[in-house]
N, C-alpha and C positions, 0 to 999 in steps of 0.2 A: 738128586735133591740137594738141595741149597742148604749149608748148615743154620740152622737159626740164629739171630744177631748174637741172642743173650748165651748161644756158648762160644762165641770165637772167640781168639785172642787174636790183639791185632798191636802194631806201635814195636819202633824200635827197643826203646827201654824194655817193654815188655820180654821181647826175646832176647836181648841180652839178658836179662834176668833169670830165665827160662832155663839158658845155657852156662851159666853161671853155678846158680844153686838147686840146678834139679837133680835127680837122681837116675840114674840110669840103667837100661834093663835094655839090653841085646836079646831079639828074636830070628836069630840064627844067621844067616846070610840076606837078609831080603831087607829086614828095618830098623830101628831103633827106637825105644819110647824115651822118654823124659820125662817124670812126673817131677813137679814142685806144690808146694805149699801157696794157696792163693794170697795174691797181694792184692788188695783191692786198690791201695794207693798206687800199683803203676796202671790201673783203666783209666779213661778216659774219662771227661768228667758225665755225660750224658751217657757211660755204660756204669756207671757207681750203683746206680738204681738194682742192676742185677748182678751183684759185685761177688754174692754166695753160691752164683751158679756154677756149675762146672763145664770148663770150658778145654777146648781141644784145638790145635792146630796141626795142620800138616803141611809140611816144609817135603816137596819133588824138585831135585837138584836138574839141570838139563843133561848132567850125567845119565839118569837115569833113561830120559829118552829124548831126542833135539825136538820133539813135534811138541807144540805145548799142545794141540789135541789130547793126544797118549797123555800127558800129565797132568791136564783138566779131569779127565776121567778117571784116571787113578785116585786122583783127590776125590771126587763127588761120589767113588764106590767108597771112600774111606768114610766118606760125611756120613752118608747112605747108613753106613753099619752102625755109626756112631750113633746116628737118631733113634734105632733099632734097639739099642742098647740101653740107651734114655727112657725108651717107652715101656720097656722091662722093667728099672731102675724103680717107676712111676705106678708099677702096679700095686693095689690095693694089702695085695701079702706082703708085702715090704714097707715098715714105717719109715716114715719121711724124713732128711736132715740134710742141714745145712751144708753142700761139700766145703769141702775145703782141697780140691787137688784142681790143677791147672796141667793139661798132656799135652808136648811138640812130640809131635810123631816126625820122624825124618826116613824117609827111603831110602836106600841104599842103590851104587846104583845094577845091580844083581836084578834089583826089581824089576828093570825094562824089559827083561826077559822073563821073566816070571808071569804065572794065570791068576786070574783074578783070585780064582777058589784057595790056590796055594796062598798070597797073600793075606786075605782075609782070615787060612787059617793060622797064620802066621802072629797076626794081629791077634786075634784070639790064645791063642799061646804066649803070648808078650803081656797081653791084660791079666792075663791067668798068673806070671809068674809076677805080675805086681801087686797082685791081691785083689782085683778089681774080678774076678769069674773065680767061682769055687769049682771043686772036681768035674763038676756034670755042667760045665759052662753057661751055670746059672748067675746073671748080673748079681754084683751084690759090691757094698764099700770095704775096702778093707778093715773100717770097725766094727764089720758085722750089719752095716743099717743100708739103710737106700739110697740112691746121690740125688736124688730129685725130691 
């Protein structure tokens, strides 16, 4: 599945910014997260409109694998989880709020060797130790509210 417009990040500035003043949170051998504080001023002007939503990229080096096949897919299983996650975020139990976090995920390249399942728990384990999944890998923001 195709990430939706209103969470990409997309634009040089953008990731330069991303890599600059994010914060960083190593999930063992396989990824790397990046969370930053959203800047609505480095979107684009026709993405401003959805400037509060929370947005995700993922950066697959050709280290990780030469076929861009193998790394279209790695990314659309990372999209995949991410929507997954959103539509938790979304549920009724959980009051709604403004995010404010912007995520480049970057693979490592360990990852071209690695199973889906292994990664994905990998990702989950990288979300969990940014605050984003509490104990029982329930979605949740790290102020305690919804992202959606």
């Amino acid at each position: 599945m195709v990430l939706p417009q209103r969470h990409r990040l997309r634009g040089k500035k953008l990731f330069d910014y991303l890599y600059q003043k994010s914060r960083l949170y190593h999930g063992g051998s396989l990824l790397v997260l990046r969370v930053a504080t959203a800047n609505p001023l480095l979107l684009r002007s026709n993405e401003k409109a959805a400037a509060s939503e929370f947005r995700l990229a993922v950066v697959i080096s050709s280290k990780v694998s030469k076929r861009a096949v193998v790394r279209n897919r790695l990314r659309r299983q990372f999209h995949q989880a991410f929507v997954d996650m959103c539509k938790n975020w979304e549920n009724p139990g959980h009051p709604s709020l403004q995010p404010q976090s912007w995520l480049l995920l970057s693979l490592k390249p360990e990852a071209g060797s690695a199973s889906c399942i292994d990664l994905l728990r990998e990702w989950q384990a990288v979300l969990h130790q940014a605050g984003f999944l509490d104990d029982n890998c329930t979605s949740h923001h790290p102020a305690g509210r919804s992202l959606l």
